[in-house]
C-alpha positions as CSV (number, residue, x, y, z in Angstrom):
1,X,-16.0,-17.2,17.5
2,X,-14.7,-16.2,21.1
3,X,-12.5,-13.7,21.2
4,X,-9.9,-15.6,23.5
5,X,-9.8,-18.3,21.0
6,X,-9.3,-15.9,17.7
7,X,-6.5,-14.4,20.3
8,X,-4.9,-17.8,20.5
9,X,-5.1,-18.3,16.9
10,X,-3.5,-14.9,15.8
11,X,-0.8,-15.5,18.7
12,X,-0.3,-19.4,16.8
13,X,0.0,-17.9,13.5
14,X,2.3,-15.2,14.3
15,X,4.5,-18.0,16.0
16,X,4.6,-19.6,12.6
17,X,5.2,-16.9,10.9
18,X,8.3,-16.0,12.6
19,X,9.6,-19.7,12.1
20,X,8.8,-19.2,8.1
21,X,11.1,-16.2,8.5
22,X,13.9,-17.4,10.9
23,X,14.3,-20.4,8.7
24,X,14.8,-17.7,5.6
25,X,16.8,-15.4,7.3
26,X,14.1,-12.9,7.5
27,X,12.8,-10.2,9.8
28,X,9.1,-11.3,11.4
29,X,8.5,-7.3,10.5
30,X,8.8,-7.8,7.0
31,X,6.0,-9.6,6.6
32,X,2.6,-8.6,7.5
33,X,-0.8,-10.6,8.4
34,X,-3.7,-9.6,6.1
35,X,-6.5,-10.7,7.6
36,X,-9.3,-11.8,4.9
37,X,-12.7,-11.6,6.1
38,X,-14.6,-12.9,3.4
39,X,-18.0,-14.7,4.5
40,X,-17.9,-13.2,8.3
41,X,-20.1,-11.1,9.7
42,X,-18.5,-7.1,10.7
43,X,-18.8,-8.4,14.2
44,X,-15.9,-10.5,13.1
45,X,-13.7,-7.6,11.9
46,X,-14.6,-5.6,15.3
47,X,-13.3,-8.1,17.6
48,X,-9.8,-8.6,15.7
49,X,-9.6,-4.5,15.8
50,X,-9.9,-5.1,19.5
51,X,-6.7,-7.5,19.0
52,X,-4.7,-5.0,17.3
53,X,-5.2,-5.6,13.4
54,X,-5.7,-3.0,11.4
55,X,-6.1,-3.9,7.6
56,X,-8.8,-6.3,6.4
57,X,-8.8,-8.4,2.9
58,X,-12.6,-9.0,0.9
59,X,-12.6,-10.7,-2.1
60,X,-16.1,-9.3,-4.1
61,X,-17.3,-5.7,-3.9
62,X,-20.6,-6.2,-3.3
63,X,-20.6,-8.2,-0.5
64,X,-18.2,-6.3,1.4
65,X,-20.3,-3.1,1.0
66,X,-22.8,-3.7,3.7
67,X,-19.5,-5.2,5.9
68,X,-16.8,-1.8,5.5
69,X,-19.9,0.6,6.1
70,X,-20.4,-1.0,9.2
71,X,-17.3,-0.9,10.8
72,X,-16.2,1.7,12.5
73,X,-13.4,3.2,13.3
74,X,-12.5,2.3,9.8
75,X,-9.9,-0.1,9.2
76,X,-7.6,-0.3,6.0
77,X,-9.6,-2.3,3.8
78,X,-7.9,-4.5,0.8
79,X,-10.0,-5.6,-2.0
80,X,-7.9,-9.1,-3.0
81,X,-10.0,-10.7,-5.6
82,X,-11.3,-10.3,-9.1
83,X,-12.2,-6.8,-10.0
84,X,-14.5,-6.5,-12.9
85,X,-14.5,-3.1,-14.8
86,X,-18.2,-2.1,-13.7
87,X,-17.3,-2.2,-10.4
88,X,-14.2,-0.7,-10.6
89,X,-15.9,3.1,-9.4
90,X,-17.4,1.4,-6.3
91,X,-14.2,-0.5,-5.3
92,X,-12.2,2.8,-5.3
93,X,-14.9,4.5,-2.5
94,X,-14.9,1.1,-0.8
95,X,-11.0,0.2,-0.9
96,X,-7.7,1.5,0.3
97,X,-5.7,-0.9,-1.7
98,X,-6.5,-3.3,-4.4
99,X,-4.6,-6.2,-5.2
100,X,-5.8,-7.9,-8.3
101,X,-5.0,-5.2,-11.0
102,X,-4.9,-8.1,-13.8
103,X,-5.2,-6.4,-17.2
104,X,-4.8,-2.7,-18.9
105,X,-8.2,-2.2,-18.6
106,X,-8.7,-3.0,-15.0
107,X,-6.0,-0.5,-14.6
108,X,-7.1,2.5,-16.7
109,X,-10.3,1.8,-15.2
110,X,-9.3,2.0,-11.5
111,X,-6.8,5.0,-12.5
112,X,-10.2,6.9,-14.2
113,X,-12.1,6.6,-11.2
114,X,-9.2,7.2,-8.4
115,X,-8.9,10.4,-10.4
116,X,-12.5,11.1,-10.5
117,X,-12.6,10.9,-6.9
118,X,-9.1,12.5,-6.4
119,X,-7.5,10.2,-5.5
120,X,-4.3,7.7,-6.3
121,X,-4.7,3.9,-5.3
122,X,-2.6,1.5,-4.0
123,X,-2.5,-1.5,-6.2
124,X,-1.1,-4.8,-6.7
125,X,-0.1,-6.1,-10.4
126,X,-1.8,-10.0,-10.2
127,X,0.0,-12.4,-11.9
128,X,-1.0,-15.7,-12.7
129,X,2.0,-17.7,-11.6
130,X,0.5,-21.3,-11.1
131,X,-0.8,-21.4,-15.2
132,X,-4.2,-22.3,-13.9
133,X,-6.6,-21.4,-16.1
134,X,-9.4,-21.6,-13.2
135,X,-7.3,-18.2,-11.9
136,X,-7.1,-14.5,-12.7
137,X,-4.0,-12.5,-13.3
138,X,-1.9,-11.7,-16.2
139,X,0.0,-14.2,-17.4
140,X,3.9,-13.9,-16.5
141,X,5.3,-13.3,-19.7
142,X,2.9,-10.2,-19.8
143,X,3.5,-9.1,-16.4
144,X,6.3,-6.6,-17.1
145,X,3.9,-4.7,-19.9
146,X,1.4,-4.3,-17.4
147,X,3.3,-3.2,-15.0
148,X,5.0,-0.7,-16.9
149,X,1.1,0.5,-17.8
150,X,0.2,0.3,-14.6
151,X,3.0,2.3,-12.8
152,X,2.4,5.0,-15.1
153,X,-1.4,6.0,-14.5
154,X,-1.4,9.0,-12.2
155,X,-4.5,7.4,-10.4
156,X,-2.3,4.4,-9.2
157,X,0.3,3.7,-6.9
158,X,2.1,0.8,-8.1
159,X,3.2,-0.9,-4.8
160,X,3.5,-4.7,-6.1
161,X,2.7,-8.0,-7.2
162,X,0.3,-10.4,-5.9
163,X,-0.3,-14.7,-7.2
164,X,-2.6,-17.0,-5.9
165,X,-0.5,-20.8,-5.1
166,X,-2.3,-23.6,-7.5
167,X,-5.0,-25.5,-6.0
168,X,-2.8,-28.8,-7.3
169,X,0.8,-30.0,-7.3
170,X,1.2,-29.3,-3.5
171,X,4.2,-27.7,-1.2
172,X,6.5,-28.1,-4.8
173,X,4.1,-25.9,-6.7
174,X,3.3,-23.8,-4.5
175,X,6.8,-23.0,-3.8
176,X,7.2,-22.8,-7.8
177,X,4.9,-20.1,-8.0
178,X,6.0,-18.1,-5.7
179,X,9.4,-18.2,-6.9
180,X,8.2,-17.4,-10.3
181,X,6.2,-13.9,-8.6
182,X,9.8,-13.5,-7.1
183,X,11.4,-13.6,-10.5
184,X,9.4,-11.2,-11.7
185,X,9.5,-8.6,-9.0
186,X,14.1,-8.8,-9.8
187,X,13.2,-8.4,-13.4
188,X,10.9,-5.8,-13.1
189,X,13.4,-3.9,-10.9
190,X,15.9,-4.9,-13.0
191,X,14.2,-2.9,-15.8
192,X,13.8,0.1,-13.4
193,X,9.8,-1.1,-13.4
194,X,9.8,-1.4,-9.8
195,X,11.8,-1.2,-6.5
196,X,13.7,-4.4,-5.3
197,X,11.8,-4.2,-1.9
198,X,8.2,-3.8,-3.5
199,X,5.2,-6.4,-1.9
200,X,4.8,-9.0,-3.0
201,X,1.2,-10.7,-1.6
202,X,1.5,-14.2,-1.7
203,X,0.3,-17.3,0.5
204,X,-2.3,-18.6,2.0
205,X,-4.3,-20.4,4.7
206,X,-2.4,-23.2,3.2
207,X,0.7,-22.3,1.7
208,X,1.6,-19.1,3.5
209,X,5.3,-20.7,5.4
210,X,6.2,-21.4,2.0
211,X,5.2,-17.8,0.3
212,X,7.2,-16.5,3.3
213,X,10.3,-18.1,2.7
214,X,10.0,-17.3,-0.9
215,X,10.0,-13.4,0.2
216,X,6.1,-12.3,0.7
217,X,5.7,-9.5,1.8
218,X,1.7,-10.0,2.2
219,X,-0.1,-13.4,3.2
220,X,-3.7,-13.1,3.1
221,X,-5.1,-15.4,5.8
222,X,-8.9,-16.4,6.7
223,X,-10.1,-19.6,7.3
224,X,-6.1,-20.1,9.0
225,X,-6.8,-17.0,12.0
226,X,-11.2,-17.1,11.8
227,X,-11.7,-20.8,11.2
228,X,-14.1,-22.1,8.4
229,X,-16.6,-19.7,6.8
230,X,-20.4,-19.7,7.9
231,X,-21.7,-22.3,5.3
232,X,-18.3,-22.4,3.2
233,X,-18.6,-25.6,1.0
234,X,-15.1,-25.9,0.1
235,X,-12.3,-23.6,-1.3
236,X,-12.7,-22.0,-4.2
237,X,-10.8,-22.1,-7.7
238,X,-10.0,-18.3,-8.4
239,X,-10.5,-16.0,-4.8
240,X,-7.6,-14.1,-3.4
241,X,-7.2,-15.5,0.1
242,X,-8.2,-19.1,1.9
């Protein structure tokens, strides 16, 4: 892709997403554009450095391995789909932040290996919002027990909750699930489980005006700012960002 026309692009969607936040009576600064580079090449990722963006979505670990090596400087880079436990050790030397932290194993895992390495993780509690059974996450009447696990690890950093829209039941459902994620985030700081302003990482290529005006904080974007993915087939059923 030419740089001038990812420019243009980034320009359109931040355009739209200050409309999505005027309509809500929001701030345009209280959301931010997570780029997701999944299925581009690094080249990709250097050229929207060079346009300002800092922090980069990938959805597997070992595909993005070859990818965050070879960038540098080093962005912020957010791991925002499935995590399986044996690659939990890898994704906390690859990632700065991981968003799909979908069961009390995942957790303790990640916490074990954060404090292996020494450090403590940003994270994302995933919740499964939509009921699709195509989709990871934890499934909303569970969500407050993990998050209470979760914000208790000393190798975390509980910062919020993340959802994936449904692939059916269009703007309605999406806008139902991200209320639901919303509900969630006043309950849990209801119960003192997390602060009223924590993320909440939400929308897509597809969906992402919606998430906005439902309160994301996050909306992972790809094919919406790069355009469709070398050899993409079609979307898939359970990845964190379209």
């Amino acid at each position: 892709m030419r740089e001038d026309r990812l420019a243009d692009r980034l320009d359109f969607l931040r355009e739209r997403i200050a409309g999505a936040c005027a309509r809500s009576g929001r701030a345009p600064a209280s959301v931010r554009l997570l780029p997701v580079t999944k299925g581009f090449p690094a080249e990709t990722v250097r050229r929207a450095i060079a346009l300002g963006l800092q922090d980069f979505g990938e959805n597997r670990v070992q595909e993005a391995e070859e990818k965050i090596t070879a960038v540098e400087p080093r962005p912020r880079w957010h791991l925002v789909g499935h995590l399986q436990s044996n690659k939990a050790k890898r994704a906390v030397q690859l990632f700065d932040v991981i968003h799909s932290i979908d069961s009390a194993v995942i957790a303790g895992e990640v916490s074990k290996r954060a404090l292996q390495a020494a450090r403590k993780i940003p994270c994302l509690v995933e919740v499964n919002t939509s009921g699709d059974r195509a989709k990871f996450g934890v499934a909303p009447e569970r969500a407050l027990d993990l998050i209470d696990v979760a914000r208790r690890l000393e190798g975390l950093e509980l910062r919020g909750l993340m959802t994936i829209g449904p692939l059916e039941g269009g703007p309605g459902g999406a806008r139902r699930a991200f209320q639901r994620l919303a509900r969630i985030r006043r309950d849990a700081s209801g119960a003192g489980l997390l602060p009223a302003d924590a993320d909440l990482s939400m929308g897509m290529s597809d969906d992402f005006e919606i998430a906005i005006e439902e309160g994301a904080t996050i909306v992972r974007l790809g094919t919406a700012l790069f355009g469709p993915r070398p050899g993409a087939a079609g979307p898939g059923t359970a990845t964190g960002a379209t």
